[in-house]
C-alpha positions as CSV (number, residue, x, y, z in Angstrom):
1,X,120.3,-11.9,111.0
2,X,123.9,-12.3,111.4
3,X,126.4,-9.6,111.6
4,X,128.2,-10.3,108.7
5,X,125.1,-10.4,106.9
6,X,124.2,-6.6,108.0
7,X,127.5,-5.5,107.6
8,X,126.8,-6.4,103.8
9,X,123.7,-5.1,103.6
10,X,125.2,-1.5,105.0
11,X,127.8,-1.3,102.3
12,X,125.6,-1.9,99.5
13,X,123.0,0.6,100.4
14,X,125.8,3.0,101.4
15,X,127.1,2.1,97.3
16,X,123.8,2.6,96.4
17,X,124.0,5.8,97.2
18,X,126.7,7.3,96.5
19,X,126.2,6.1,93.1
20,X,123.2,8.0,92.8
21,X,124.4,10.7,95.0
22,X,127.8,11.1,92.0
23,X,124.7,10.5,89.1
24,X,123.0,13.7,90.2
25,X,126.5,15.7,90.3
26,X,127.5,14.9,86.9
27,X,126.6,17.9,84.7
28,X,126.9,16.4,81.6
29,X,123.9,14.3,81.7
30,X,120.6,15.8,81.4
31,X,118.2,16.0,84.2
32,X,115.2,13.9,82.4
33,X,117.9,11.0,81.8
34,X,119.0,11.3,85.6
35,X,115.3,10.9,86.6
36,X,114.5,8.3,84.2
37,X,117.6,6.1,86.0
38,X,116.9,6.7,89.5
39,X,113.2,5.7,89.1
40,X,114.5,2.4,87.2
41,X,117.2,1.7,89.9
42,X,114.6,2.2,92.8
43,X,111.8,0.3,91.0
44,X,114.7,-2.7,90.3
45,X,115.9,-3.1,94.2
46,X,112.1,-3.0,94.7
47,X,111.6,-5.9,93.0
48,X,114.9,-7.7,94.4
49,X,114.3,-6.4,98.1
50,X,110.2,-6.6,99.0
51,X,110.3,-10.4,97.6
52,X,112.8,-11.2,100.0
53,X,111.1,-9.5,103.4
54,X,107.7,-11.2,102.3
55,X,109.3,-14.5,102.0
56,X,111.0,-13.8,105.6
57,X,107.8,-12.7,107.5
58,X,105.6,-15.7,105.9
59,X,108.6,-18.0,106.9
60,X,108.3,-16.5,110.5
61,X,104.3,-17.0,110.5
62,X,104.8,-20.3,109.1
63,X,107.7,-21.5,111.9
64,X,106.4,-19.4,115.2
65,X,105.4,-21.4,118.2
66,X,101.2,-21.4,118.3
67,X,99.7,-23.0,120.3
68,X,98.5,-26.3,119.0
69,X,94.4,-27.2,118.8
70,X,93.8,-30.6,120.1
């Protein structure tokens, strides 16, 4: 992974959060509503995010150095 690349991924979990850190503050929406988005949001990266690290650790299975039967 290049540097860049987690540099990236830092910000937008660090937006991630304080999104849901400035959701929970707000007193003007009620506490069921504030639920009802967080568990959408987490359940929505979860289908963006797992995808991706199961595709990554079949690629590595897939492209590893085994050794070879004859």
């Amino acid at each position: 992974m290049s540097t860049r690349f987690k540099l990236y991924l830092i910000a937008l979990v660090a937006l991630i959060v304080v999104a849901h850190v400035e959701l929970w503050r707000d007193p003007d929406i009620p506490l069921d509503t504030k639920r009802r988005l967080t568990t959408l949001n987490a359940l929505g990266w979860a289908a963006i995010i797992l995808p991706v690290f199961a595709v990554n650790q079949w690629l590595k299975s897939k492209t590893a150095k085994t050794d070879e039967r004859p």
